[in-house]
N, C-alpha and C positions, 0 to 999 in steps of 0.2 A: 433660489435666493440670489444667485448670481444677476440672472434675467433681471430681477427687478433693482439690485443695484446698478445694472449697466442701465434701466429705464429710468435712474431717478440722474444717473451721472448724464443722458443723455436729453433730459428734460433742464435742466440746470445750462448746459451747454447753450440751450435752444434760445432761454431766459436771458442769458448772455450775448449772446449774439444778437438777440431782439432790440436789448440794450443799446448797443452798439450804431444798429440801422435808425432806431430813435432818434440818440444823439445827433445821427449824420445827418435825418433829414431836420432836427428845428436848427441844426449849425447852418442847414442850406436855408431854413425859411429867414433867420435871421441876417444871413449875407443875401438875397433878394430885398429885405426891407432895406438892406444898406445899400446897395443897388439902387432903387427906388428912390431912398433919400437924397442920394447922391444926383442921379437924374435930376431931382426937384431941384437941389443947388446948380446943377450946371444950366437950367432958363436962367437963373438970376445972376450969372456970372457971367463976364467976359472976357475978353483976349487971354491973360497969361493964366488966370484963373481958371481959365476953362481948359488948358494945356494938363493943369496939377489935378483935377476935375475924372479927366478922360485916363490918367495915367494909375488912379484910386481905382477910378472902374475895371480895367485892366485888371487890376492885382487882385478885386475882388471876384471878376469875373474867373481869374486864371483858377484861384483858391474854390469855388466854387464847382468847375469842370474837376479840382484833386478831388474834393469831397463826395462828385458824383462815381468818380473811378473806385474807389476806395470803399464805395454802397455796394454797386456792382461784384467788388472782389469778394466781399462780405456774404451777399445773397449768392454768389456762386458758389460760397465755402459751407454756406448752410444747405443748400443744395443735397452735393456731395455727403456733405456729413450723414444729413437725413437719411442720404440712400442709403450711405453703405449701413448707418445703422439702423433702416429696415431690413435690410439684405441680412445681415446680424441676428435681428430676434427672428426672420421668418425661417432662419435656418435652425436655431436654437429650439424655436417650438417645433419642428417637424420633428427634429430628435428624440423633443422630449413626449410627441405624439406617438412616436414610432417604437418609441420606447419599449424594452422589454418586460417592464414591472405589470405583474398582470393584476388587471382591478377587477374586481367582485361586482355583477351585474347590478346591483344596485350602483353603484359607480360610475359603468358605464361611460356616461356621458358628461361626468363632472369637472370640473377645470381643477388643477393644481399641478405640482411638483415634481418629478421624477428623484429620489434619492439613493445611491448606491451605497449600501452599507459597506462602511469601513470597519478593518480587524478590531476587535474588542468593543464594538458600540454595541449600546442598547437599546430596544425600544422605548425607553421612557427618555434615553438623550433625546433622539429623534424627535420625538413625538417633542420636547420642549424645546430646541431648537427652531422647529415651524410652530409651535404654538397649538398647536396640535392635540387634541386627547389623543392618547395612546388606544383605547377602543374604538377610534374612529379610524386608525393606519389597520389597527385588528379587522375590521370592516371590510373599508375599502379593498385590500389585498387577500382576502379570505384566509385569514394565516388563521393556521390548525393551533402551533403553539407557537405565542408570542416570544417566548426566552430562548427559540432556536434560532436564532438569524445565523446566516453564513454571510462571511465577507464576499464582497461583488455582488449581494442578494440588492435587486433592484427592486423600491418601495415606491406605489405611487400617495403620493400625499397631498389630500382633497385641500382645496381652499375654504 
């Protein structure tokens, strides 16, 4: 449960930052066309005009180098992020590979959840917390009798 809330927190993050580079680059496509325009004015201007011309371009041009700095800082921070939160889930799934909850051969090989039961839980919490039929955790885990759980008892819970 966790995993996929850190997956949906970490895709939203990604959505955002996307956002971000977006914006930067039509702000740079936009100051290019103004660049450009501005070129076009400065053939048809002269002497003190083309002073005020060159000094536009300047400011645009400068603004343009902040906005590229500022992409860069951006794509270096999604970078990072990315990694450490691959590094994150590929440590979380080894865990929950490694896990001690033992699955019933039919199971095997099946993708889900590792859950530790806590004092006074039931199977049918469990089992509605993931969504879960409860003769499907009965399954997967070979439990003999379902209303015996002990606390710290590790369940694995098929998707």
């Amino acid at each position: 449960m966790q995993q996929r809330e850190d997956q949906l927190l970490f895709q939203e993050e990604t959505r955002r930052l996307a956002g971000r580079i977006e914006a930067l680059e039509l702000e740079i496509d936009r100051l290019t066309r103004e660049i450009d325009s501005v070129r076009r004015e400065q053939g048809d201007l002269a002497g003190s005009g083309l002073r005020a011309v060159e000094s536009r371009l300047d400011i645009v041009e400068s603004r343009i180098r902040e906005v590229d700095a500022e992409r860069e800082k951006d794509k270096t921070e999604i970078v990072e992020r990315l990694g450490s939160k691959i590094t994150e889930v590929m440590k979380s799934s080894k865990k929950t590979a490694s896990g001690s909850a033992k699955r019933s051969d039919r199971y095997a090989n099946a993708y889900g959840l590792e859950h530790e039961v806590k004092p006074g839980e039931s199977l049918s919490e469990i089992a509605s917390t993931y969504g879960v039929k409860l003769q499907t955790i009965v399954d997967a885990n070979d439990l003999e009798n379902p209303n015996h759980l002990r606390a710290g008892q590790k369940l694995f819970i098929p998707e």
